[in-house]
C-alpha positions in Angstrom: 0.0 0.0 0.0 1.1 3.6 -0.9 0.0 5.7 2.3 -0.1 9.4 2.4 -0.1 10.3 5.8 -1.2 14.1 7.1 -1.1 14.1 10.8 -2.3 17.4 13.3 0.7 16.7 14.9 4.3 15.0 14.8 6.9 17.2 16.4 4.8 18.2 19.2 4.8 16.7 22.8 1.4 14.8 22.8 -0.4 11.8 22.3 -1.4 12.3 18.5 2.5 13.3 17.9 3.6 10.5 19.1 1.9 7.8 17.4 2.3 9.6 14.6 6.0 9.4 14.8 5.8 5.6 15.5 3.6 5.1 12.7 6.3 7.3 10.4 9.3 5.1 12.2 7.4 1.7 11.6 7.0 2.7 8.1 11.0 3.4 7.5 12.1 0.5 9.2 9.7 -1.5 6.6 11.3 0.6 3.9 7.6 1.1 2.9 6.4 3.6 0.3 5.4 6.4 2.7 4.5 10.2 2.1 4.9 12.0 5.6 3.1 15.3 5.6 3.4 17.6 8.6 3.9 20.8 9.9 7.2 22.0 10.7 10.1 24.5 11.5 10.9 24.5 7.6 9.2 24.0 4.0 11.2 21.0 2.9 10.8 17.7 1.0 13.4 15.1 1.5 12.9 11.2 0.4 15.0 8.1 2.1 14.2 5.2 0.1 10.7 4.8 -0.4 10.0 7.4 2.4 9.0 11.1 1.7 8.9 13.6 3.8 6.9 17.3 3.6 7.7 19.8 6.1 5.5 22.6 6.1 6.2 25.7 7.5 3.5 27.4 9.1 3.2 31.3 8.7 3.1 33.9 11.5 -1.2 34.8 10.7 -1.9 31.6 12.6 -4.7 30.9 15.5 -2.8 29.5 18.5 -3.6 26.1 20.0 -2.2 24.2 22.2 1.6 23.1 22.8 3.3 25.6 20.5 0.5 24.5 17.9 -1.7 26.8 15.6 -4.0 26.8 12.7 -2.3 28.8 9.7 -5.0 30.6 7.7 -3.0 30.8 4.9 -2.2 26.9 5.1 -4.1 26.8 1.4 -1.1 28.3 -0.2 0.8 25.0 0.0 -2.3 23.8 -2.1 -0.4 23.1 -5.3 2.6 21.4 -3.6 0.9 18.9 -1.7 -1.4 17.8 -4.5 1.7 17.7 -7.0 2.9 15.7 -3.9 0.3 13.6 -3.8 0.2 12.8 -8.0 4.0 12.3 -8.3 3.9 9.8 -5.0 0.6 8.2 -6.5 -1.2 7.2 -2.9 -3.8 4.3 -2.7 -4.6 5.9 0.5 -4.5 9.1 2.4 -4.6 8.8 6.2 -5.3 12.3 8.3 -5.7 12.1 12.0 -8.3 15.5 12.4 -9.0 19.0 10.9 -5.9 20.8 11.2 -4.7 23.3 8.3 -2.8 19.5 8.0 -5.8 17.2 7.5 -8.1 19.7 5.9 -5.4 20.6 2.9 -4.9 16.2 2.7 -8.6 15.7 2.7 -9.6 18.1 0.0 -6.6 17.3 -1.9 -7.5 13.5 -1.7 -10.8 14.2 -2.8 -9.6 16.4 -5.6 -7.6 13.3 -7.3 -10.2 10.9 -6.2 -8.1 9.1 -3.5 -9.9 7.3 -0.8 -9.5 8.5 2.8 -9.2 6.8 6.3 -9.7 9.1 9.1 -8.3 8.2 12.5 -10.2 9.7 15.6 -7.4 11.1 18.3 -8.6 13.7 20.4 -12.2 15.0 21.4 -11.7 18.6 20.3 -15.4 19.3 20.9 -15.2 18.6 24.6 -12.1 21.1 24.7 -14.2 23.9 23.0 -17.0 23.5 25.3 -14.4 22.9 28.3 -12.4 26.4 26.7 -15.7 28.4 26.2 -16.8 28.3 30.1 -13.3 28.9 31.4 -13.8 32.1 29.1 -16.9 33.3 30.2 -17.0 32.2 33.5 -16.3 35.4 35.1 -18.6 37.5 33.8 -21.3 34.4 33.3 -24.0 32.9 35.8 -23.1 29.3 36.2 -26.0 27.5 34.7 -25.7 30.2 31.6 -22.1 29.3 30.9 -23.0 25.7 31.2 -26.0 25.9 28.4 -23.4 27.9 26.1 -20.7 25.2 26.8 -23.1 22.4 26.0 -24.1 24.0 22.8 -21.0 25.0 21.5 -19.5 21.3 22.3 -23.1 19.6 20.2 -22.1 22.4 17.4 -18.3 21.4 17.3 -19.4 17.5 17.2 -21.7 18.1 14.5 -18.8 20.1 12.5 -16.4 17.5 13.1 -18.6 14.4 12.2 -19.4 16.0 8.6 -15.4 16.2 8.2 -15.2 12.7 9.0 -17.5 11.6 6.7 -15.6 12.8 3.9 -13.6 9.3 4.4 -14.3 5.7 3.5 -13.4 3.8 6.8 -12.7 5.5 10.2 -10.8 4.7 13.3 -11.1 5.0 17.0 -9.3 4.9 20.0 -12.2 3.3 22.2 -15.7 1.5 22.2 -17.6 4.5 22.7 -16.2 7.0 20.1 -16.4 4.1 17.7 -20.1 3.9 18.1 -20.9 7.4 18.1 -18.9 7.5 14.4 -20.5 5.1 13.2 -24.1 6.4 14.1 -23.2 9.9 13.2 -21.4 9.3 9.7 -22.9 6.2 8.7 -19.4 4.9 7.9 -17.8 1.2 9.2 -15.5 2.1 12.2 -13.1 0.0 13.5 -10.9 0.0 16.3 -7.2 1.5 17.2 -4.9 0.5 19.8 -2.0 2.6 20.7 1.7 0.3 21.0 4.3 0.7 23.4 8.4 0.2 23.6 8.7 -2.6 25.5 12.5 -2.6 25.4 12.7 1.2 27.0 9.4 0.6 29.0 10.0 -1.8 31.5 10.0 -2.4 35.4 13.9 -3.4 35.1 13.8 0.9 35.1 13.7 1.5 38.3 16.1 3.1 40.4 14.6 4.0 43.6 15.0 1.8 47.0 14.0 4.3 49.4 10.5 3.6 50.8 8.5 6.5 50.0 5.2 6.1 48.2 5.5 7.8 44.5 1.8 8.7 43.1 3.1 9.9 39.5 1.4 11.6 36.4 2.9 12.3 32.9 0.9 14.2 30.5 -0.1 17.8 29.5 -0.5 20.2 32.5 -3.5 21.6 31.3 -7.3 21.9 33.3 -8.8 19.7 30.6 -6.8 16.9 32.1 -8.4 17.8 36.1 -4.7 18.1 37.1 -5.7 20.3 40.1 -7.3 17.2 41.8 -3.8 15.9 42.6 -3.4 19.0 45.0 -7.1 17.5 46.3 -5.6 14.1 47.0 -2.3 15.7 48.4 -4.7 17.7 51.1 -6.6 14.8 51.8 -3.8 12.2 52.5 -2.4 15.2 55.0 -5.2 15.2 56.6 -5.1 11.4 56.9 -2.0 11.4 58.8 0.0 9.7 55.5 3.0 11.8 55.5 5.6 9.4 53.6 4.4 10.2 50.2 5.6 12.3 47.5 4.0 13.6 44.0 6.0 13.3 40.5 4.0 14.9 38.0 5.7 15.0 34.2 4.8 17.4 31.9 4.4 21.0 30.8 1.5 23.7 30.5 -0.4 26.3 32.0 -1.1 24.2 35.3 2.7 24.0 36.1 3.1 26.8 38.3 -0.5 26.4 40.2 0.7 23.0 40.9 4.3 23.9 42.2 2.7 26.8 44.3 -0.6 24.7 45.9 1.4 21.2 46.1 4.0 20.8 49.2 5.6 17.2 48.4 6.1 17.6 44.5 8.8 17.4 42.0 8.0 19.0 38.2 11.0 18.2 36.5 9.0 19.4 33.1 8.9 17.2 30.1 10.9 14.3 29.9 11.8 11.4 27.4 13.1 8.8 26.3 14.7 6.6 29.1 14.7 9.8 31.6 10.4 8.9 30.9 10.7 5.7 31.7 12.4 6.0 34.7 10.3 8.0 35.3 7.1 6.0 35.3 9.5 2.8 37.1 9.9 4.8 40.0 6.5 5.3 41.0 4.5 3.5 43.0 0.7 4.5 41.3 0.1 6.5 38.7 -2.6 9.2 38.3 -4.8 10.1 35.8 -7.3 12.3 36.4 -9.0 13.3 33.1 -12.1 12.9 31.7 -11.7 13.8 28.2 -8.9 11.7 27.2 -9.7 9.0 24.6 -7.0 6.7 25.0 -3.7 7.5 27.3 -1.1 6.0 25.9 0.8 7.3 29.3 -1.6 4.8 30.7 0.1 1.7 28.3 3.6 3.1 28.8 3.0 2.7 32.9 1.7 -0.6 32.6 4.7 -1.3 30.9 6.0 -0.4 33.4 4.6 -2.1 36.2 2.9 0.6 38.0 -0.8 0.4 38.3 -2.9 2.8 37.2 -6.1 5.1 38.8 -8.1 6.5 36.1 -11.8 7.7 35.9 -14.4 6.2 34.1 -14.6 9.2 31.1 -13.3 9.2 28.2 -11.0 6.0 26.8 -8.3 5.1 29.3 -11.4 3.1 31.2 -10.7 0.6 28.2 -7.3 -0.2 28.9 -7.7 -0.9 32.9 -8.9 -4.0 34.5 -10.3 -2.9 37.5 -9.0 -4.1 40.6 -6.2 -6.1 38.8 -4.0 -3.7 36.8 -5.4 -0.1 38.5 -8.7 1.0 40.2 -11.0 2.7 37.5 -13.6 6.0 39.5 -16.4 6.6 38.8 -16.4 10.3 40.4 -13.5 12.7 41.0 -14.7 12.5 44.8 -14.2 8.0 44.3 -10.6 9.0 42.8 -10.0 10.5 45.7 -10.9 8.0 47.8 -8.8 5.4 45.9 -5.9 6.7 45.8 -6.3 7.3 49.7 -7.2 4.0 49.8 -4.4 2.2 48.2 -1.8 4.6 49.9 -2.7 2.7 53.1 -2.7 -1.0 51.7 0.7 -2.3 50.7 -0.2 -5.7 49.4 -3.5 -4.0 47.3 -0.5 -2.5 45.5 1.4 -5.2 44.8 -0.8 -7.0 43.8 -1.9 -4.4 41.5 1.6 -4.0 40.2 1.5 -7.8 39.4 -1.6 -7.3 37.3 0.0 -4.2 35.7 3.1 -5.9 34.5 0.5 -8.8 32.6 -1.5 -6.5 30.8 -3.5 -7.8 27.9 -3.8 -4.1 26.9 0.1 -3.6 26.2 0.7 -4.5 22.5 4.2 -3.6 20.4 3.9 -0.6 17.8 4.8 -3.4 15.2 1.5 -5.1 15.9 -0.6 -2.0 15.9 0.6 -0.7 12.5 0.3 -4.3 11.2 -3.5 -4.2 12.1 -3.4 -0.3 10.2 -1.7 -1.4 7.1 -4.6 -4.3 6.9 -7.2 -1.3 7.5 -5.6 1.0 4.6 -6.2 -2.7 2.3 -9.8 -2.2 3.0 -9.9 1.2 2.9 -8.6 1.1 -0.9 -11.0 -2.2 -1.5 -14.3 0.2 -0.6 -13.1 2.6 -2.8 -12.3 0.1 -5.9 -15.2 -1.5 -5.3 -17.3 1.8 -5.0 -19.4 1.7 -1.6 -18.9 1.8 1.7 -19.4 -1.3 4.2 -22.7 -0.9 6.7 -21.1 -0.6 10.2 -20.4 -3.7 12.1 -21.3 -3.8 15.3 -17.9 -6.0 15.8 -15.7 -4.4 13.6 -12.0 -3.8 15.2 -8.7 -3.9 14.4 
């Protein structure tokens, strides 16, 4: 298969970037004919083999996103580039992972020279508009006001992103439930897509620590769509508990940091890390934390598996999937049951071991080489629905 590939993000410290640069690394170790298309510091095109890569520079009349990202208003100028890209490489498939100036230049190119179109699913944007739009208006907004505005503008944003999806042939999705929502709102086959893991770097053998204190750890984006704050919560409560031989190792960047170093006593923020600094990182702790809601995987959740730390998650969003409660982590229903866990499993040595045990025999942790495997077989059908002209009726089975 020839795969185009136009990704949101790639160079970029977040969950979307980094699958992206496995999927990119899986493809060059193949040797497989791969076009890489991206934003980046410079506008280049360089090829290794039968790998291609388009860097495109983004200009300065951008709207800012998140993590140094933005969405360049004047992205269409590269129009002519990317589709001379596109009919020199000759793709059987283009792949886009959301509706970035990225995947919206792939997708209407694609559909300019006819080429079929898989659309992955990554990140639930439409929570984070509704989640950005109260945190906006909440000063100068009664409270059940601001809520009806973010519920709206969250339905809106779905709505506009499901019509962009449906411009593929076959979609994927990170979990059970966004699967199911594509597939009634599109009326397009969904299947499936796990994230993979680095099981030589990720591994208990990482540890370093033999002290005895308890480690409660986090890695991810310090920002207040992932509920970061409730780790001060938990600090206050185990205070007040009398646990005192603790200590917080939260990983990561973003506008939380400094709230988090001011409102946090026992807590080290050494910033973002990677690499085999990361997974020490995620070795040396005892639990890990993850408080979001609107995450719809967590890969950080498969890397500290890998690990051997088990995991407390809530029951939003994707990373419910990838726990078995009570054996590899403890899965909360409410922030307040979270809470409570975490308290609870501070005070029970063997629960944690135990826990660990389950942790380190995951079902859920799978090599990148198997999950791109399973992606190459979905870009085969992807191609087959468009040869053959229709698209499959959604299987209420149907995964990768």
């Amino acid at each position: 298969m020839r795969v185009a590939f136009f990704t949101d993000s790639f160079h970029e410290i977040n969950g979307v970037a980094h699958t992206s640069r496995n999927l990119d690394a899986f493809a060059r170790r193949r040797n497989l004919p791969f076009l890489s298309v991206h934003a980046g510091e410079q506008t280049a095109l360089t090829r290794t083999g039968n790998h291609i890569e388009l860097n495109l520079k983004r200009s300065f009349a951008g709207i800012p996103l998140d993590n140094n990202m933005s969405f360049d208003l004047f992205f269409a100028r590269y129009w002519q580039s990317v589709v001379q890209a596109l009919k020199s490489f000759q793709a059987d498939v283009v792949h886009i992972t959301g509706p970035s100036d990225v995947g919206l230049l792939g997708a209407f190119a694609a559909q300019r020279l006819g080429i079929p179109i898989l659309a992955s699913w990554h990140t639930n944007l439409h929570e984070y508009v509704g989640t950005r739009l109260g945190s906006m208006i909440s000063w100068c907004t009664p409270e059940s006001t601001r809520l009806t505005l973010e519920r709206a503008a969250e339905a809106k944003s779905l709505d506009l992103l499901c019509l962009y999806y449906s411009l593929a042939k076959l979609l994927l999705a990170p979990n059970e439930e966004l699967k199911l929502m594509l597939e009634q709102k599109t009326k397009r086959t969904c299947h499936l897509m796990h994230r993979g893991v680095d099981r030589e770097m990720f591994n208990p053998r990482r540890r370093t620590r033999r002290d005895d204190t308890l480690v409660f750890g986090f890695c991810g984006r310090l920002r207040p769509e992932k509920n970061v704050c409730l780790l001060a919560r938990i600090e206050e409560i185990l205070i007040a508990e009398g646990i005192s031989n603790y200590k917080f190792l939260i990983v990561g960047d973003g506008s939380e940091s400094d709230w988090l170093r001011q409102n946090m006593k026992s807590v080290e923020l050494p910033g973002v890390l990677r690499g085999n600094q990361l997974a020490e990182a995620y070795a040396n702790m005892d639990v890990f934390l993850f408080p979001s809601w609107t995450d719809t995987f967590g890969n950080v959740i498969l890397e500290s598996l890998a690990c051997g730390t088990p995991c407390i998650v809530t029951s939003g969003g994707g990373p419910k999937f990838l726990i078995e409660n009570e054996v590899s982590g403890i899965v909360a229903s409410t922030d307040a049951k979270f809470v409570g866990a975490t308290v609870s499993i501070a005070r029970n040595l063997d629960a944690r071991r135990r826990l660990r045990e389950g942790a380190l025999h995951s079902k859920f942790v799978q090599t990148w080489d198997d999950v791109f495997e399973d992606l190459y077989r979905a870009y085969a059908e992807c191609a087959n629905l468009a040869l053959s002209g229709r698209s499959l009726t959604p299987s209420p089975q149907a995964s990768l």
